[in-house]
Phi, psi and omega in degrees: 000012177309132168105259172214177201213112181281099179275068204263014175309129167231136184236150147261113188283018108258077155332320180297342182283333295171319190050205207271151163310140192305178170257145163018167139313144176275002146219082183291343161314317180294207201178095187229184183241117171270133178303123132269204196199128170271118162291200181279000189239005171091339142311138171271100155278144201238158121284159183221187183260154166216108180092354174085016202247174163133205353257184197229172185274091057072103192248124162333165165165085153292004185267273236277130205242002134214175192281153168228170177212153216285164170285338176297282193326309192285298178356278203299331176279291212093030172285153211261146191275132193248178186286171194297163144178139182300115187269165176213129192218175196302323195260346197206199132190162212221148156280161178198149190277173183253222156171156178264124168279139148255333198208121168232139168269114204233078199062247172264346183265141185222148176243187210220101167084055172272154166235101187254162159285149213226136196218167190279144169331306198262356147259021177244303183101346160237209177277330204177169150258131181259109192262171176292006170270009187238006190256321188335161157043062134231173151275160181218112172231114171258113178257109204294330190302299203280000230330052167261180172218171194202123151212155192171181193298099208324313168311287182318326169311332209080020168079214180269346223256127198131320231268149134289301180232116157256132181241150194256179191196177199250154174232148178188089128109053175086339175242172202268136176233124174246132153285312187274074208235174184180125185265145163021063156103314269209130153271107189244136186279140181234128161292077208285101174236101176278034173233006176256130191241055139195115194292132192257127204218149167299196170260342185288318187272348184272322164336271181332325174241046159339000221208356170276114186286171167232127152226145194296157195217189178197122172263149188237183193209154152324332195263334202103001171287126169274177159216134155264145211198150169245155202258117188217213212192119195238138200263340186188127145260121198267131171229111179039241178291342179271134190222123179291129133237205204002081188284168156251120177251151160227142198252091152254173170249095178250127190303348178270002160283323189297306194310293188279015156085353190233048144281307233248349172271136165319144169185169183212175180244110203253109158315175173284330183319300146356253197340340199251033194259344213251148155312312214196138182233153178225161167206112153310075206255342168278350186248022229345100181203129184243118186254157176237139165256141166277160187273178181291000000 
């Protein structure tokens, strides 16, 4: 993690500008598999449709609680430009104008009447982000071998069965938080963000964990923001039966910790570097439950 780091968690602090999240997929019973693409950070990108147009590239990003779009990208479609609202992203936050969606495609799924935020190209690293307001009421299965994604109705996925460990988790503002979780000993909340390509921890666990050497880093953000951060080597993290070892942490006091409410307890935003530890990852949002297959 020497060097910089992609943090992409985004919250929006007036949600109401934004108005409700879409509804369901028009067929949520199906259940299909999409090719991905690994980006330079180790993120899974999909294509989609936008407008019936495409496709264009997409980057997965549970940490983010809505889709976005690049500003080149609305530009270029003539989407009609909306009122302002404020991101909060790992490193920074910005006002940023919006724009009207009508139709975005996701394979065979299509959502309907989105209003995103519109953010620059060279801080996303894509066409857009598919955030967790276009994730809802489905499974997200990312299968690292295979480099597909799958999303669709948990049953149709195959259920549990494959799975080693299922962990139940909390919903807060659209993404999944596993609480019962512990860095060396240290209780901690965890953030599952498959739009970051390393995990990021707070100021509360680099207290706790004080006795950790450090080196410096740069977290970059959706807003255009650096944060400087320190680096520090965690011998293990435990999620129930599971155990994660040697995480690489970047410690900042980043608002998007402030944003969910999770300064003053430990916690991190656990990345792809993690993530990609596992065969296979699923996340459940409607049973908020995330399972791992383990590798050989």
């Amino acid at each position: 993690m020497s060097g910089t780091a992609l943090a992409l968690a985004l919250l929006i602090a007036d949600p109401v500008t934004l108005g409700a999240p879409p509804a369901p997929p028009a067929q949520p019973e199906d259940s299909e598999v999409l090719q991905g693409e690994a980006d330079g950070y180790e993120r899974m990108t999909v294509d989609v449709a936008l407008e019936g147009k495409g496709p264009y590239r997409f980057l997965i990003d549970t940490g983010s609680q809505r889709t976005v779009v690049s500003t080149a990208l609305a530009g270029r479609l003539g989407l009609a430009v909306g009122p302002q609202v404020r991101v909060i992203g790992m490193a920074g936050e910005n006002n940023v104008a919006t724009a009207q969606l009508d139709t975005l495609g996701i394979g065979k799924r299509e959502l309907y009447n989105l209003v995103v935020p519109l953010l620059e190209h060279e801080h996303i690293g894509a066409d857009g982000i598919l955030g967790t307001d276009s994730l809802q009421h489905q499974r997200v299965l990312l299968d690292f071998d295979s480099n597909t994604i799958a999303i669709g109705d948990p049953h149709k996925l195959g259920g549990r069965a494959g799975y080693e460990i299922t962990v139940r988790a909390r919903k807060r503002s659209g993404r999944l938080i596993v609480t019962n979780a512990r860095i060396d000993g240290i209780p901690v909340d965890v953030v599952i963000d498959t739009g970051a390509s390393g995990t990021v921890g707070n100021l509360a666990l680099q207290k706790a964990m004080r006795d950790r050497p450090a080196f410096n880093t740069t977290l970059l953000s959706v807003t255009g923001h650096n944060l400087s951060a320190q680096v520090g080597l965690a011998r293990n993290l435990k999620i129930n039966d599971l155990t994660v070892t040697n995480v690489l942490i970047a410690f900042a006091d980043a608002p998007a910790f402030r944003e969910l409410d999770l300064r003053k307890r430990p916690a991190i935003f656990l990345g792809m570097r993690e993530l990609r530890v596992f065969k296979r990852v699923a996340i459940d949002f409607n049973s908020r439950s995330i399972l791992f297959d383990l590798p050989q």
